[in-house]
Steps between C-alpha positions, in 0.01 A plus 500: 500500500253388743660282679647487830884356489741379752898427482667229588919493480780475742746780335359853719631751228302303200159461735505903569599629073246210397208631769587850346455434170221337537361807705636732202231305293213563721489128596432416891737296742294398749817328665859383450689177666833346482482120526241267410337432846510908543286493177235235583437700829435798370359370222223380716441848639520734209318245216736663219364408129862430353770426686875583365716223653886395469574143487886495656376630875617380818287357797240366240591563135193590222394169394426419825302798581344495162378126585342560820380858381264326193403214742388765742411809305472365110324800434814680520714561203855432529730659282876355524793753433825312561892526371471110468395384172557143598265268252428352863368770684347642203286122412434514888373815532230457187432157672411669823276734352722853419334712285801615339903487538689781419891546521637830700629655219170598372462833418263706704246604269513131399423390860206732508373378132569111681291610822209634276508119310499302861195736571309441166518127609822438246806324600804689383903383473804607432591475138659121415316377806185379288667327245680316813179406672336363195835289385421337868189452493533323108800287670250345762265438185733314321621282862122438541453367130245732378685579146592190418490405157387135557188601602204676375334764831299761528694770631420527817396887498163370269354352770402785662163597516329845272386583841843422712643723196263739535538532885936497455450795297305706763783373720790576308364895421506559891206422669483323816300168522181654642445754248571247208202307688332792488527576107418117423225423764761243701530473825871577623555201588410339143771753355745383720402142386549531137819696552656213739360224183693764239838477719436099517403479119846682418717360745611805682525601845268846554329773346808711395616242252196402357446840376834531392427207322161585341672822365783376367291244276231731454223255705309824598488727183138609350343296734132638517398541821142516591422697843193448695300658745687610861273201673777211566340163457704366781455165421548444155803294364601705165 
């Protein structure tokens, strides 16, 4: 791995084995902190890729740091490894942008395989929890009215644009806003556009579900992308 990593937990004897393995796997740890307001700090000094960060943490616990580390740093990816498999923390943690919850009694080659997902841009769980993400996310569909069988709607995912498609799957492989500008002659900004009218058209909070959602009903599959040249037309709306 490339990547840079830093650990977050309260418990001493879990942050030193887990910064060891890691180092037995040739994979940097730029730094280590043991509270959430420890790990924004050094967060801003050390600019780790992935973050490994318990929820349960005293001072500020990881949903709090994890909020103010995405508003702050969203470049950042956040990687939750918790005892608590609460369906609460778990729906909070996709809503504030994790890019992956696992429970501590993952194995370590596991963890490693689960690190090298979070930096191929993939958003991996512990088994069970996907099944439990989707089951909420179909409840607030059926509160909201979109299956109902009085009425005759596009579903809502066909709205979205060959373009916005083609941009979410550029996206959901890993790459960062710019360089998917950059492969489809947008501006940045236009990426980030399309991606906030994706999360609007679906009715989800961020990035981290709507790819979870595109996967799971196969919205970005053989979608033939067409690269241009490295010149970014920087205004151009997609």
């Amino acid at each position: 791995m490339k990547s840079k990593l830093m650990i977050v937990d309260d418990h001493q004897l879990f942050l030193e084995g887990l910064g060891y393995l890691l180092e037995t796997y040739k994979i940097e740890v730029v730094g280590k902190a043991k509270n959430g307001s420890e790990a924004i700090t050094k967060a801003r000094i050390l600019k780790p890729d992935i973050i490994l960060m318990d929820i349960i943490m005293p001072e500020m616990n990881g949903l709090d740091a994890l909020k103010l580390i995405k508003s702050e740093m969203p470049d950042i990816k956040i990687l939750m490894l918790t005892t608590s498999d609460d369906d609460d923390d778990l729906f909070e943690a996709i809503k504030l942008g994790a890019s992956g919850y696992l429970i501590k009694n993952t194995d370590g080659k596991d963890l490693i395989s689960k690190l090298q997902q979070v930096e191929n841009g993939e958003i991996p769980l512990s088994p069970g929890l996907a099944s439990r993400i989707l089951l909420e996310l179909n409840k607030k569909y059926d509160n909201r009215g979109r299956n109902s069988r009085n009425k005759e709607k596009t579903c809502d995912h066909e709205k979205i644009t060959n373009r916005q498609l083609e941009i979410l799957e550029i996206v959901a492989s890993g790459k960062t806003y710019k360089k998917t500008g950059e492969l489809l002659g947008l501006s940045e900004r236009t990426v980030k556009y399309h991606m906030g009218r994706i999360v609007e058209i679906l009715h989800l909070e961020n990035k981290t579900q709507v790819i979870a959602y595109a996967k799971e009903h196969s919205l970005i599959e053989n979608i033939k992308i067409k690269p241009v040249s490295n010149k970014v037309i920087s205004d151009r709306k997609g």
